[in-house]
VOGU-3710 file (C-alpha; in Angstrom, 3 decimals, decimal comma):
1> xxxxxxxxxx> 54,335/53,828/17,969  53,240/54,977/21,456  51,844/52,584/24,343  48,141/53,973/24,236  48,689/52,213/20,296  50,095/49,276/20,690  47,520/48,295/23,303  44,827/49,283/21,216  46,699/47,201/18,546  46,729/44,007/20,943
11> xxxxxxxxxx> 42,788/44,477/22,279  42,089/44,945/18,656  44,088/41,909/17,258  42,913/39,759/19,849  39,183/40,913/19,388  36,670/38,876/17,312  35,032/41,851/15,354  36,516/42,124/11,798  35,181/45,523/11,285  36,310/47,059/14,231
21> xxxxxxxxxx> 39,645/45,339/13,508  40,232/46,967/10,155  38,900/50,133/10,961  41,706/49,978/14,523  44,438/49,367/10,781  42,881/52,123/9,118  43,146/54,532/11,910  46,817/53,377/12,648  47,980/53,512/8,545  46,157/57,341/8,983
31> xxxxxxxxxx> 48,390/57,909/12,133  51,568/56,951/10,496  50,777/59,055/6,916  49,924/62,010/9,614  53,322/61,432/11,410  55,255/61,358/8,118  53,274/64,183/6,756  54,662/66,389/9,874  57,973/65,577/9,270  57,768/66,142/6,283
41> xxxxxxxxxx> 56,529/69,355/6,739  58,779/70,366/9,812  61,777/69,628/7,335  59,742/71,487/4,808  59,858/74,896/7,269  63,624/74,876/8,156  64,110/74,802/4,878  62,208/77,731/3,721  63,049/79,442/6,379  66,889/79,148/5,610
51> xxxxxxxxxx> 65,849/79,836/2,174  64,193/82,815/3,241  66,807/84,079/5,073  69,604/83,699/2,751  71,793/83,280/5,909  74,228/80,044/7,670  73,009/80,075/11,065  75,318/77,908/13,534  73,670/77,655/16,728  75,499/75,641/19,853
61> xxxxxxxxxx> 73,976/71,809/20,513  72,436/72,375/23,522  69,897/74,896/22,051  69,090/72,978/18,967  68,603/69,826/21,022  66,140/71,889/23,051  64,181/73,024/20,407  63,987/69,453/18,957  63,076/68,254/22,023  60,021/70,760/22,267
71> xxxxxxxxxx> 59,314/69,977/19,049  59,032/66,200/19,797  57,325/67,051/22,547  55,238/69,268/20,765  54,885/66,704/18,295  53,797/63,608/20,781  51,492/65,894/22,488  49,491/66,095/19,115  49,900/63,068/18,513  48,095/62,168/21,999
81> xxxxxxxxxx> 45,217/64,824/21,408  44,907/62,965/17,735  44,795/59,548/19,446  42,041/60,643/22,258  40,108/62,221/19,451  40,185/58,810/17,018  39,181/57,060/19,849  36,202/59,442/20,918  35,572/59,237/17,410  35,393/55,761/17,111
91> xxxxxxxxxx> 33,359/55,458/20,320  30,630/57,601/19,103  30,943/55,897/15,891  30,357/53,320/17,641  26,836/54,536/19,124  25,715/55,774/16,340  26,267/52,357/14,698  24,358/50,962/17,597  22,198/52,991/17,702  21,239/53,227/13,771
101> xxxxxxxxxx> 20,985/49,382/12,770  18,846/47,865/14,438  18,255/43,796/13,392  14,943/42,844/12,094  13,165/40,327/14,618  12,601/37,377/11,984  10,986/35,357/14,882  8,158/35,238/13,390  9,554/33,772/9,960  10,873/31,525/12,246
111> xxxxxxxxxx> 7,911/30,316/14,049  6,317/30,271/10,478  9,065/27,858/9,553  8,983/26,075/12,626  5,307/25,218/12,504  5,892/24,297/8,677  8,508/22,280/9,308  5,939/20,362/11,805  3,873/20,167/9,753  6,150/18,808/7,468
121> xxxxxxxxxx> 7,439/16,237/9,476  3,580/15,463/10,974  2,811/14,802/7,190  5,919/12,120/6,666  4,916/10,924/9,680  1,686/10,755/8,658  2,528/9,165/5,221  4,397/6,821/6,693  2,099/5,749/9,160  -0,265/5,258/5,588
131> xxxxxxxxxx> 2,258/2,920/3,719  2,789/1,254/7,012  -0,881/0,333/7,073  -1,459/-0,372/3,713  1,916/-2,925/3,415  0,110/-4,537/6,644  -2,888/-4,572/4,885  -1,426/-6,230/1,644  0,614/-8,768/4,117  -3,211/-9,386/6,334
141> xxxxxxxxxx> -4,869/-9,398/2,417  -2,344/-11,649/1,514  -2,893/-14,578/4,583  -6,385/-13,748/3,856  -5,934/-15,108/0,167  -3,765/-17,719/1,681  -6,337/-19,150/3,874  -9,334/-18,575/1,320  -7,533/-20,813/-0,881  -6,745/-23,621/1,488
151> xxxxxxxxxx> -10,394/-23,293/2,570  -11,228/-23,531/-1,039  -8,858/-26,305/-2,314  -10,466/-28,196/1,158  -13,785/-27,295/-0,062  -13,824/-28,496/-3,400  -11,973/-31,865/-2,491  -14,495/-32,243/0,172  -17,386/-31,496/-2,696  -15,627/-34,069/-4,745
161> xxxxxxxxxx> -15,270/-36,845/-2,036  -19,336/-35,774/-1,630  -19,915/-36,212/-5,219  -18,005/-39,185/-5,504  -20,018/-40,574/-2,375  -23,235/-39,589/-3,984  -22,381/-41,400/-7,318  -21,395/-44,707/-5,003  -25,271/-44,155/-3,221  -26,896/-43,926/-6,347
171> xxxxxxxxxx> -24,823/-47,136/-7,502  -25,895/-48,601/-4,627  -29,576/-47,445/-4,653  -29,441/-49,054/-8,310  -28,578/-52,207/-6,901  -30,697/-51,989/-4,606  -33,647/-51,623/-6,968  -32,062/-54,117/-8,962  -32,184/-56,674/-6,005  -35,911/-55,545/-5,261
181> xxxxxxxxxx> -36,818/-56,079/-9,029  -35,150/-59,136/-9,106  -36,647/-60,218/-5,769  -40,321/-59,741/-7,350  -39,129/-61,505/-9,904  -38,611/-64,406/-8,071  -41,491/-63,843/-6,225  -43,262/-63,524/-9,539  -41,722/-66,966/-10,920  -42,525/-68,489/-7,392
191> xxxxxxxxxx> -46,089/-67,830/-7,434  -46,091/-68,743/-11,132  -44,683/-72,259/-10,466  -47,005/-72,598/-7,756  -50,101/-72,009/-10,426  -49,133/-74,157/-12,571  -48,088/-76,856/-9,774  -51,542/-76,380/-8,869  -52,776/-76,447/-12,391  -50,828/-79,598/-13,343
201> xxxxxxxxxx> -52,348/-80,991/-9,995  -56,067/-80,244/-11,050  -55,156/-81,222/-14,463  -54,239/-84,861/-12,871  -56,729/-85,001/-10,535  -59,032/-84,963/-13,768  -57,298/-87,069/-15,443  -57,933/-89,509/-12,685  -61,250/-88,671/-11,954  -61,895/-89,788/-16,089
211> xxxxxxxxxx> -60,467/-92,833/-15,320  -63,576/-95,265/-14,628  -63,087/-98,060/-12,040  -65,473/-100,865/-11,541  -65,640/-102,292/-8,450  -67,886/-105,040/-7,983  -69,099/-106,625/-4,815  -70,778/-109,863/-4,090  -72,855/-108,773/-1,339  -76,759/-108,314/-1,576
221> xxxxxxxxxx> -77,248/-104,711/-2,924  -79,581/-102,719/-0,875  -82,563/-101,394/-3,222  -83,319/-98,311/-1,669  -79,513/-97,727/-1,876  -79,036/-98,843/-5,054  -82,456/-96,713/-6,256  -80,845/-93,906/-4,743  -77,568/-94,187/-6,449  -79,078/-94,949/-9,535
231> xxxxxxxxxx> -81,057/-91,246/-9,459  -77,890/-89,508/-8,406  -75,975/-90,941/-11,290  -78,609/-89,642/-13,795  -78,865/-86,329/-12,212  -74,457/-86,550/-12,307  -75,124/-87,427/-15,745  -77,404/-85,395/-16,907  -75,128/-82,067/-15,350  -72,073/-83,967/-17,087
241> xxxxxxxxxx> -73,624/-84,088/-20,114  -75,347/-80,509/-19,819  -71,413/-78,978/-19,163  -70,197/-81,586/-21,459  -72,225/-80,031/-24,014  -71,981/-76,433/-23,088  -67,827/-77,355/-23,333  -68,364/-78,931/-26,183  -69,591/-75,695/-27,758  -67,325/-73,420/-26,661
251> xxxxxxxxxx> -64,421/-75,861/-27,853  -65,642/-75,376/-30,862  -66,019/-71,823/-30,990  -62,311/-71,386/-29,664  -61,274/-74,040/-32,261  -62,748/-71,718/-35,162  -61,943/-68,601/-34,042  -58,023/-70,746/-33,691  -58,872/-71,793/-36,950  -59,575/-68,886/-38,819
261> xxxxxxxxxx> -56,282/-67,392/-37,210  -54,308/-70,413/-39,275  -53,162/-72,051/-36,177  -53,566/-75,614/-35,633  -53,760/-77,140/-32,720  -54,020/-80,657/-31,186  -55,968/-81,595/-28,143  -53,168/-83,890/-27,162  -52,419/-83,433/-23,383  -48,679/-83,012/-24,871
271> xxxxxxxxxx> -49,534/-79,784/-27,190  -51,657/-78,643/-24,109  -48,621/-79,193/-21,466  -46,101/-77,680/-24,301  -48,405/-74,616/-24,634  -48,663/-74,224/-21,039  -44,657/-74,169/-21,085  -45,038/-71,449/-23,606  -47,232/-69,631/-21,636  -44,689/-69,572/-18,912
281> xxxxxxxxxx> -41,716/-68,920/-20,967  -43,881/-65,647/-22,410  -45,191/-64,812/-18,698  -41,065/-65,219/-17,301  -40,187/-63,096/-20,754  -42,742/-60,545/-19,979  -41,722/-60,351/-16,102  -38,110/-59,844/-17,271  -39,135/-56,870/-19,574  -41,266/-55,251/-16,700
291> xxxxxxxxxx> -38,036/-56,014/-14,800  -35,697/-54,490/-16,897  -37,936/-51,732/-17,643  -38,139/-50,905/-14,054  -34,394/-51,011/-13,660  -34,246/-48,657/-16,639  -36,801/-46,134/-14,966  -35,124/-46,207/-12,055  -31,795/-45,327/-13,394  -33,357/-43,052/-15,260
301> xxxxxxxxxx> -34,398/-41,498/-12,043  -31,285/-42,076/-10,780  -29,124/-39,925/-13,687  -31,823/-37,472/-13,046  -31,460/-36,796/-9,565  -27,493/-36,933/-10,329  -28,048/-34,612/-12,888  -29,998/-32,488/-10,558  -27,715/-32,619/-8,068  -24,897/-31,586/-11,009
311> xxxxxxxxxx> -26,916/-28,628/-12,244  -27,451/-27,700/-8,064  -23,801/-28,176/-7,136  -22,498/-25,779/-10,603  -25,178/-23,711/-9,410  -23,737/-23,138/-5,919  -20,406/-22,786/-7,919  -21,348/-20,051/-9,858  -22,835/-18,057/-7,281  -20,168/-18,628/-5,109
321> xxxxxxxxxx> -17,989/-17,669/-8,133  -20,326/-14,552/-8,653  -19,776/-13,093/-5,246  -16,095/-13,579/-5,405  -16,350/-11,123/-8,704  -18,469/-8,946/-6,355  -16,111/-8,970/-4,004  -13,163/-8,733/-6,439  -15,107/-5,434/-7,989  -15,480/-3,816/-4,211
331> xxxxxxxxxx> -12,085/-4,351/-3,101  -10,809/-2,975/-6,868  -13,136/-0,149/-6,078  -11,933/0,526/-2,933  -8,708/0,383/-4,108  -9,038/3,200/-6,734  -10,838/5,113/-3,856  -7,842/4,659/-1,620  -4,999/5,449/-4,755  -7,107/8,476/-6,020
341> xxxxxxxxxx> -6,520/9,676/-2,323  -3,089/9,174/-2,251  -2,510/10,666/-5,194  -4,564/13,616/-3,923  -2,629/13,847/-1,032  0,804/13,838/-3,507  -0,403/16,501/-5,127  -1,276/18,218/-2,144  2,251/17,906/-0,427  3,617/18,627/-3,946
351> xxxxxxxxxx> 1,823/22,005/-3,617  2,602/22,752/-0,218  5,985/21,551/-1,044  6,482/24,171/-3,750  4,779/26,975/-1,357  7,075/26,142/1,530  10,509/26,149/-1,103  8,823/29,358/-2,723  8,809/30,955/0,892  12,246/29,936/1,549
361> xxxxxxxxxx> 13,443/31,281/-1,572  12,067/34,558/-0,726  13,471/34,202/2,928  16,698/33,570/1,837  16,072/36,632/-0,739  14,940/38,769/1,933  17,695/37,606/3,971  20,399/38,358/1,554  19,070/41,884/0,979  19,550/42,756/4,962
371> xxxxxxxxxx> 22,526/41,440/4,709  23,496/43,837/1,931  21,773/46,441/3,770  23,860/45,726/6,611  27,310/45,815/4,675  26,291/48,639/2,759  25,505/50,523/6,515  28,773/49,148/7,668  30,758/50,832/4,040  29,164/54,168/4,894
381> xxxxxxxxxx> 30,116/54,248/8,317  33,833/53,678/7,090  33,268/56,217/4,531  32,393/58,336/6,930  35,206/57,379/9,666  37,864/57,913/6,427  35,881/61,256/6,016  36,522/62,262/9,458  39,730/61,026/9,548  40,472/62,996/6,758
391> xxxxxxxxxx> 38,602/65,838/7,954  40,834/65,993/10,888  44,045/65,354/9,284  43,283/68,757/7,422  42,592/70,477/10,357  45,835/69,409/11,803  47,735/70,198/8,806  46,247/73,576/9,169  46,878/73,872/12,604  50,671/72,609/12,188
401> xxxxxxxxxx> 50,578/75,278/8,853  49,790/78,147/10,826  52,058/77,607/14,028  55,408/75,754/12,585  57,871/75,394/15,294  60,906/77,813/13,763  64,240/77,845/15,620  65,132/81,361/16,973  67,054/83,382/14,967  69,495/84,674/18,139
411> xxxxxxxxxx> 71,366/81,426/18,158  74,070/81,952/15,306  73,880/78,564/14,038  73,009/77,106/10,675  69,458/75,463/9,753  71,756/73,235/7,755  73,862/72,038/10,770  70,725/71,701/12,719  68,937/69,911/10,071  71,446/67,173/10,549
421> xxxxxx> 71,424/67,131/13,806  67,373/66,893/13,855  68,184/63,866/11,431  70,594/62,149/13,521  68,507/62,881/17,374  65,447/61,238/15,087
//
């Protein structure tokens, strides 16, 4: 192998190009078949032409050495010229490869992907950002609900220590009434006692005005006095006996109208005093009635207002109870508003998901054919290199074909001898 080779053999080894690395083997395995083709077809002429001949030629050393060495040199000067030209060749393979594939500028593919890729990330971003709000939402919602229902539970036992202070103010306004009722009552039975105190004291005071007393006195009477007395007695008289009468009358009317009502009565001051305590018994009964029958109106008015106040506080209840719902249905409403959103926004990523791995596919499809493209480039240029190479093998054959280095015929010796002699200088 000459120098100019094994150099080429190192810079090619030690190179990171594959292709220009097999094509440096190819062009050395072509070398070698060219160099054993030669030989093969130097060998090939001394034979023929002692064949041809018919004759033992037995030349001295010296001049078969020098034709073998012309030969060689003949031979490595080809060789050379073949070299230079493989390497010319491969240069302007070389440009031609250059200058024939050209790379497709996928920088805008790129930026496409780039910017979807942003977008991409802008829309995780984004959706996180949305299910970070909406678990700080539930977790806000949630202390929200939290404090509503301490606020209610305080509420409610703050309604019940009203209601239970209400009830205890309309026990005590009862017994209040009660107390007034029974204070008339009293009052009532005071002023009672106190007519018939003063009854019983008229009644005795009659009694003892009946009661007659004669009082006689020794002394002279005076006549004009005693005149004067005397007509004021008759006149007394007469008006005693006028209301005596008149009494008289309407005792008897009353005792008829008793009578034909099948009651019997006495005009004993005992009957009289025991219906007077009969009287009073009826007028304490009656007061106690009209007692207890204001008691009973005014808890009657009592369970109404508590009643009222009942019906007022389940009122409030219910309304408050009715806004919750309201409330309840908003928030539910907003709620399918906000997951009919999401979901839109699903499908929409889904989509653009789908488009973007659709694009990709057909990048990686496009991507794949230029790389085809590319080897397919790369297989014709080595077709056409092993064309060439071939090309120019032929030509050399032809060239070797037409001018074969023959020994000259002048020298006497034998193509046989020299034959070995070529064998044992190689």
């Amino acid at each position: 192998m000459p120098y100019g080779s094994r150099s080429a053999l190192r810079t090619c080894a030690g190179s990171s190009n594959p292709v220009s690395y097999s094509m440096f083997l190819s062009q050395m395995y072509a070398q070698g078949l060219r160099r054993s083709k030669l030989q093969d077809n130097g060998r090939r002429l001394s034979d023929e032409v002692t064949m041809a001949s018919g004759k033992v030629y037995s030349p001295n050393q010296k001049d078969v050495l020098i034709n073998l060495n012309s030969r060689l040199a003949a031979y490595l000067e080809n060789v050379k010229k073949l070299e230079e030209s493989n390497r010319r060749l491969e240069q302007q393979i070389q440009q031609v490869a250059e200058k024939r594939v050209v790379g497709r500028d996928y920088s805008h593919h790129q930026k496409t992907i780039t910017e979807l890729e942003s977008q991409i990330n802008s829309m995780k971003l984004t959706n996180s950002e949305l299910y970070l709000n909406i678990e700080n939402t539930k977790l806000a919602a949630d202390g929200f609900r939290a404090k509503h229902d301490a606020e209610l539970a305080t509420r409610l036992t703050i309604e019940a220590d009203m209601k239970k202070l209400k009830t205890s103010n309309s026990d005590l306004d009862m017994q209040k009434r009660c107390l007034e009722a029974e204070v008339q009552v009293l009052s009532t039975e005071l002023e009672n006692l106190k007519k018939d105190h003063a009854e019983e004291q008229e009644y005795l005071l009659q009694q003892k005005l009946r009661c007659q007393v004669n009082v006689e006195n020794d002394t002279p009477k005076a006549t004009q006095l005693i005149n004067s007395l005397e007509k004021l007695r008759q006149q007394y008289n007469k008006i005693a006996d006028h209301h005596q009468k008149v009494s008289e009358a309407w005792f008897d009317q009353k005792t008829r109208e008793f009578f034909h009502q099948n009651i019997q009565t006495t005009l004993d001051p005992e009957s009289l005093a025991s219906h007077k305590r009969q009287l009073s018994m009826l007028r304490k009964t009656a007061q106690e009635l009209e007692i207890e029958r204001e008691v009973l109106l005014s808890l009657n008015s009592a369970q109404e207002a508590a009643l009222d106040e009942t019906i007022s506080g389940y009122e409030g209840q219910l309304q408050n109870i009715q806004e919750m719902v309201i409330k309840k249905e908003k928030e539910l409403s907003k709620l399918k508003d906000e997951s009919d959103r999401l979901a839109c926004d699903g499908r929409l990523l889904c989509y653009l998901k789908d488009l973007l791995e659709m694009e990709i596919r057909t990048y990686a499809l496009l991507m794949d054919e230029e790389e085809n493209r590319i080897e397919d480039v790369i297989h014709e240029q080595h077709d056409e290199h092993d064309h060439d190479m071939t090309d120019n093998r032929q030509k050399s054959m032809s060239i070797t074909t037409k001018n074969p280095p023959v020994p000259h015929p002048s020298s006497g010796y034998p193509n046989r001898g020299g034959r070995s002699l070529f064998l044992q200088s190689k």
